[in-house]
C-alpha positions in Angstrom: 101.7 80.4 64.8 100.4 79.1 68.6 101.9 75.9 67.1 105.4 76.7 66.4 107.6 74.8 69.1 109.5 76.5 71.9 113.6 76.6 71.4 113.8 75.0 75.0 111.5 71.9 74.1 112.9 71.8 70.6 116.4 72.0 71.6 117.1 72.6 67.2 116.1 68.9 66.7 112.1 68.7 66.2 111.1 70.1 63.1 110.5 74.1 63.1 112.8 74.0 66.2 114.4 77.0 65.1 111.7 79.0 63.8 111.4 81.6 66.7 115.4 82.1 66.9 114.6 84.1 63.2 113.4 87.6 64.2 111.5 88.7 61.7 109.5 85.6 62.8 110.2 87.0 66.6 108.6 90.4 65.3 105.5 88.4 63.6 105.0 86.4 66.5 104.9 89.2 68.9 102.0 91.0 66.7 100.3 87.3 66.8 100.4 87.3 70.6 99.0 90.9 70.4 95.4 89.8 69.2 95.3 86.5 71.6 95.8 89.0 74.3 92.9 91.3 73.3 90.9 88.5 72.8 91.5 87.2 76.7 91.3 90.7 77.9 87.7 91.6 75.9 86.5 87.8 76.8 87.5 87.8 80.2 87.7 91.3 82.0 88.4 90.8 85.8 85.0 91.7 87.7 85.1 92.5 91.6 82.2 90.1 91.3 83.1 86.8 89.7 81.8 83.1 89.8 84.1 80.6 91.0 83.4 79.0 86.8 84.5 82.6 86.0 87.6 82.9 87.6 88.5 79.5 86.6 88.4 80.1 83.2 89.7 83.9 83.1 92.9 82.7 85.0 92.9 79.7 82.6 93.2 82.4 79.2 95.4 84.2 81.2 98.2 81.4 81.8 97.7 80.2 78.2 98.7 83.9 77.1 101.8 83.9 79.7 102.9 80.5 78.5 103.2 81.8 74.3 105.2 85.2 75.7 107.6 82.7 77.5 107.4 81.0 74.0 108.8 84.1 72.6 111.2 85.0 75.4 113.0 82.3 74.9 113.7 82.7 71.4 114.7 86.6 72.0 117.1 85.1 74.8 118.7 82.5 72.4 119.6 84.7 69.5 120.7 87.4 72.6 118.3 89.9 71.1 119.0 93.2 72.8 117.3 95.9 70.5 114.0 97.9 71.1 111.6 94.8 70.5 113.6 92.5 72.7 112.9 95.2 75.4 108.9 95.4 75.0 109.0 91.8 74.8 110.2 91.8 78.7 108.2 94.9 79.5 105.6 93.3 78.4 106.1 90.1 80.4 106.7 91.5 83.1 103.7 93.4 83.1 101.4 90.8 81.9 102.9 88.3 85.0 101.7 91.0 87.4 98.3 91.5 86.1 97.7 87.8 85.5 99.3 87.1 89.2 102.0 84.4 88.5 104.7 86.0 90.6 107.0 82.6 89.5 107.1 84.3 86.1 108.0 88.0 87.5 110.7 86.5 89.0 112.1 84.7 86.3 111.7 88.0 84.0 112.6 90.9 86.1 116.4 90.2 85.9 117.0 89.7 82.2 115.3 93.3 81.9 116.5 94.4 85.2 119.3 96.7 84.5 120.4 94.3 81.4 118.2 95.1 78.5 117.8 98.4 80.4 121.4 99.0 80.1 121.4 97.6 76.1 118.7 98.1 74.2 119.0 101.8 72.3 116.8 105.0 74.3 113.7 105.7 74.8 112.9 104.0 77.8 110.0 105.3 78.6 108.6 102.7 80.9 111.7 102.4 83.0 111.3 104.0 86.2 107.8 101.7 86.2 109.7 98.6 85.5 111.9 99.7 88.3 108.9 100.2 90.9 107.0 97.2 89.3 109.5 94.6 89.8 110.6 96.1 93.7 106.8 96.3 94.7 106.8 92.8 93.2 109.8 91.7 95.6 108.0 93.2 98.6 104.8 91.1 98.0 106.2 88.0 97.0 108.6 87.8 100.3 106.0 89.8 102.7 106.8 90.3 105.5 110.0 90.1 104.6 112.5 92.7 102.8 115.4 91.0 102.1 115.0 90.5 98.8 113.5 93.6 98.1 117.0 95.3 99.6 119.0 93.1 97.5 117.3 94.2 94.7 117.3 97.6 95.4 121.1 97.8 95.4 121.5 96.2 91.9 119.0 99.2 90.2 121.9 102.0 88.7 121.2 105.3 90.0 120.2 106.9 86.5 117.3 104.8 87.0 115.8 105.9 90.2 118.2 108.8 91.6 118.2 108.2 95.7 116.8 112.2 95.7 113.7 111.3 93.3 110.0 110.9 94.5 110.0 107.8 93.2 113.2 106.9 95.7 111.7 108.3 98.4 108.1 106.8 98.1 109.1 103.0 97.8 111.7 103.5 100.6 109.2 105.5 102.8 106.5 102.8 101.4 109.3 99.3 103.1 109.7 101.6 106.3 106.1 101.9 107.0 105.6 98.5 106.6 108.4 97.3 108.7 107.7 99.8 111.5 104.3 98.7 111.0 102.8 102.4 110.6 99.9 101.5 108.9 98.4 105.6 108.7 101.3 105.9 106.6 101.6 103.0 104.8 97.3 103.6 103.9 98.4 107.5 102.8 101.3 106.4 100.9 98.9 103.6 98.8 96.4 106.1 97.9 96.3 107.2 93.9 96.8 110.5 94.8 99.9 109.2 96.4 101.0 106.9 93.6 100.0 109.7 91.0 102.6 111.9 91.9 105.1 109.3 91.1 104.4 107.8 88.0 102.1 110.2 86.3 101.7 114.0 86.0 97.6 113.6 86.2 96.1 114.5 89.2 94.0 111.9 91.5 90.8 111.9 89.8 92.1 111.7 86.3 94.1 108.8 87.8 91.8 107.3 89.2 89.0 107.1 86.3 91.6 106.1 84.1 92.3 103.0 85.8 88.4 102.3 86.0 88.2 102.4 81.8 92.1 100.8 81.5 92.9 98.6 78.5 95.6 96.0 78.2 95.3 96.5 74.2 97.8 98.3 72.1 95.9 101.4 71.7 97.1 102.5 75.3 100.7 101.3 75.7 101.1 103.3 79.2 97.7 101.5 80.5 99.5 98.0 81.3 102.5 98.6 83.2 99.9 101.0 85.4 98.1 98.8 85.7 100.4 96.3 86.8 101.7 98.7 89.1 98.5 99.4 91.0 97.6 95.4 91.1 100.7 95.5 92.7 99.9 97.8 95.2 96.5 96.5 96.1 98.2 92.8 96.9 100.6 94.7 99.1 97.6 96.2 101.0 95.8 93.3 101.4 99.0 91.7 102.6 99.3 94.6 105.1 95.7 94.5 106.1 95.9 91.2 107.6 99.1 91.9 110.0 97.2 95.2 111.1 94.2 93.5 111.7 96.3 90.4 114.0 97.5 94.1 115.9 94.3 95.6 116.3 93.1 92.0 117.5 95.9 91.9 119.8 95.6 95.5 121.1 92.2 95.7 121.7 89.4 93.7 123.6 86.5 95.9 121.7 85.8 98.2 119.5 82.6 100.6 118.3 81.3 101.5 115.2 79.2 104.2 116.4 82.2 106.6 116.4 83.0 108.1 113.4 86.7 108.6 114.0 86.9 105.3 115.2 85.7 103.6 112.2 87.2 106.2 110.0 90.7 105.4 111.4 90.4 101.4 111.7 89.3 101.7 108.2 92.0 103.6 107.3 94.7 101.1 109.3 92.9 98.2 107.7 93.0 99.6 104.0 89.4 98.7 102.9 89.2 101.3 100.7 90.0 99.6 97.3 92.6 101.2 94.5 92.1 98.6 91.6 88.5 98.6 89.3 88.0 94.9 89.9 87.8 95.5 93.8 85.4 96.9 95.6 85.8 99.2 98.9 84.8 97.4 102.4 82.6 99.4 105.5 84.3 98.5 108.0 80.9 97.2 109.5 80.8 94.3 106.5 84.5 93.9 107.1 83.9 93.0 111.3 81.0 91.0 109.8 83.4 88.9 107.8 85.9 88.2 110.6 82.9 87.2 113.0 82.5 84.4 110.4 86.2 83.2 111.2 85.6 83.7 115.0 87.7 86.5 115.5 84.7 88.9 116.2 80.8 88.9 117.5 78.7 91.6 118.1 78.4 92.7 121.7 74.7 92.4 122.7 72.3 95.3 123.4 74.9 97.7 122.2 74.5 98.8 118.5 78.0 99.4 116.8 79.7 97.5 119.4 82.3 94.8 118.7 84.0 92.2 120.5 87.5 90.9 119.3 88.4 87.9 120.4 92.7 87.9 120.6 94.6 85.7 118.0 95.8 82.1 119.7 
């Protein structure tokens, strides 16, 4: 089935050109796609510690599993599927181009699903309101710093998805503001899984939290990927985050020690080292100065342990 030839390259003239415009052929196709994906996933799990070789060749499974789900896409979109499989088809896209990192994808999905196949495809949609944080956390990291997009976006999701009142509502908004006012404390509280749990899942923290450490993109937990996707999310906009903070603190401050303990705890805090996703790994803010001294934006101050020097952005 790999080999069956997309509608857009086929264009109904090469042989079998057709083939995926047939759904029961859609519906095969999509269970096909199932076991390449658990194949990548099992082969290639994402480790906080990889070899350059490793990376290469996880992020090379992964795009050859985006590129046969954009197969199928396409052949949903031409026959203007708009039923229950149609759906998971784009949930699962969507959420797939998060976790594999190929934000041109997200963006091409997000607004066939987002409010259309919402809006047309028979109930339950049980994954909505994560499709609806998924795709504006995506906006805000693809365009960081900026928010435009994000706002545009924002106005097009109908209220029945995410009500203005809703936790949800009020923790993405909260989430923009406190990066735009550039109030780090509360964009680091706001990131945490105890944080994020109270808006997508009725666990507490620690369940949360060890659930994303055994997660599995295969079928047998269908709420694991778009969680997933979510949180990957998340830490990329926290890493994004961490960099402006740390050009403040740079600018701000001519050094810095270690040796207090509210000191460290609160530029660790502003710098977000603390990591959310299993294939991270959390950062002392000690190894994190070290790095920076590397790129000559810190040294340590001689004959004074836990004393840095920061040397102002130019």
């Amino acid at each position: 089935m790999e080999h069956i030839p997309s509608v857009s390259r086929s264009s109904g003239l090469e042989k079998d050109g057709d083939t995926l415009k047939d759904w029961k052929v859609q519906e095969d196709y999509r269970v096909f796609l199932q076991g390449k994906l658990d194949d990548v996933v099992n082969k290639y799990p994402r480790r906080a510690a990889e070899s350059e070789q490793e990376t290469n060749q996880r992020v090379y499974a992964q795009e050859n599993v985006l590129i046969l789900f954009r197969k199928l896409r396409e052949g949903v979109s031409s026959t203007r599927r708009n039923d229950s499989v149609a759906l998971e088809v784009y949930e699962t896209s969507l959420y797939l181009a998060v976790t594999f990192e190929s934000p041109k994808q997200s963006t091409s999905i997000i607004p066939h699903l987002l409010p259309h196949l919402y809006l047309s495809a028979p109930s339950p949609h049980g994954n909505r309101l994560l499709s609806v944080l998924i795709s504006l956390l995506h906006h805000l990291v693809a365009a960081y710093p900026s928010q435009s997009s994000f706002r545009q976006h924002l106005a097009t999701i109908p209220g029945e998805f995410m009500p203005k009142g809703s936790a949800a509502a009020k923790w993405i908004v909260a989430l923009a503001r406190s990066l735009r006012t550039h109030n780090y404390a509360a964009f680091e509280l706001l990131t945490r899984p105890s944080s994020i749990s109270k808006i997508v899942d009725d666990h507490d923290s620690d369940d949360l939290s060890s659930a994303l450490k055994t997660m599995s993109i295969s079928n047998g937990d269908v709420r694991s990927l778009p969680r997933r996707a979510l949180f990957g999310l998340v830490s990329s906009l926290r890493s994004k985050a961490r960099e402006t903070a740390w050009e403040i603190v740079r600018s701000a401050y001519r050094e810095i020690s270690c040796t207090s303990e509210d000191t460290s705890a609160w530029l660790a805090s502003a710098l977000c080292l603390k990591a959310i996703v299993p294939y991270e790994k959390d950062v002392e803010i000690e190894e994190w100065l070290e790095q920076r001294s590397e790129q000559g934006h810190t040294r340590r101050k001689e004959g004074v342990d836990g004393r840095w020097i920061i040397y102002k952005a130019r």
